[in-house]
N, C-alpha and C positions, 0 to 999 in steps of 0.2 A: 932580618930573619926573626921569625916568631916560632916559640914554642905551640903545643896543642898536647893537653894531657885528657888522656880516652881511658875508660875501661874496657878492655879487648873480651868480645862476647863469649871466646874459644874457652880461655884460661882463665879467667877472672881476676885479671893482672894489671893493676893501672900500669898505663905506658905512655912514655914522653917522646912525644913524634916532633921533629923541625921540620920549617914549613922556608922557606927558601925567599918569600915575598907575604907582608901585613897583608888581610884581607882588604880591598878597597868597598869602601862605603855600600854600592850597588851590590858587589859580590857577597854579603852579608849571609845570605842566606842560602849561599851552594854549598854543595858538599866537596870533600876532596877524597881521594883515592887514595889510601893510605897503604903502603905493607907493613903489617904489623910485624916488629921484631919480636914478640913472644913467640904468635903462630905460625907467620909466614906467609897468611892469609890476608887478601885485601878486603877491607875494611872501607866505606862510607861514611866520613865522620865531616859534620858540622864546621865549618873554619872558626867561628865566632865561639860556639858553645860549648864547641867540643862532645857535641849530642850523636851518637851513632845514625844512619840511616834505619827507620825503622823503630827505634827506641823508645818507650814511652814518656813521656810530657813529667811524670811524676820524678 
């Protein structure tokens, strides 16, 4: 089990999502489908970076 710490876009709330399985090597770079506990709202977040879908690079 791996943690994934996001900033949720809604509320501006860092949030600590569990991920159930380590990203494997290949899967590096997909995103996962997250429900955010702040908003309720599903979320595109990065498995490796923890980077939102859409997010900028900065």
């Amino acid at each position: 089990m791996s943690d994934l710490l996001y900033r949720c876009p809604r509320t501006n709330l860092n949030v600590q999502a569990w991920l159930h399985d380590d990203p494997a090597p290949e899967k590096a770079r997909d995103f996962e489908g997250i429900t955010c506990p702040a908003c309720t709202q599903l979320h595109f977040i990065n498995r490796t970076t923890g980077k939102l879908l859409g997010e900028d690079a900065s």
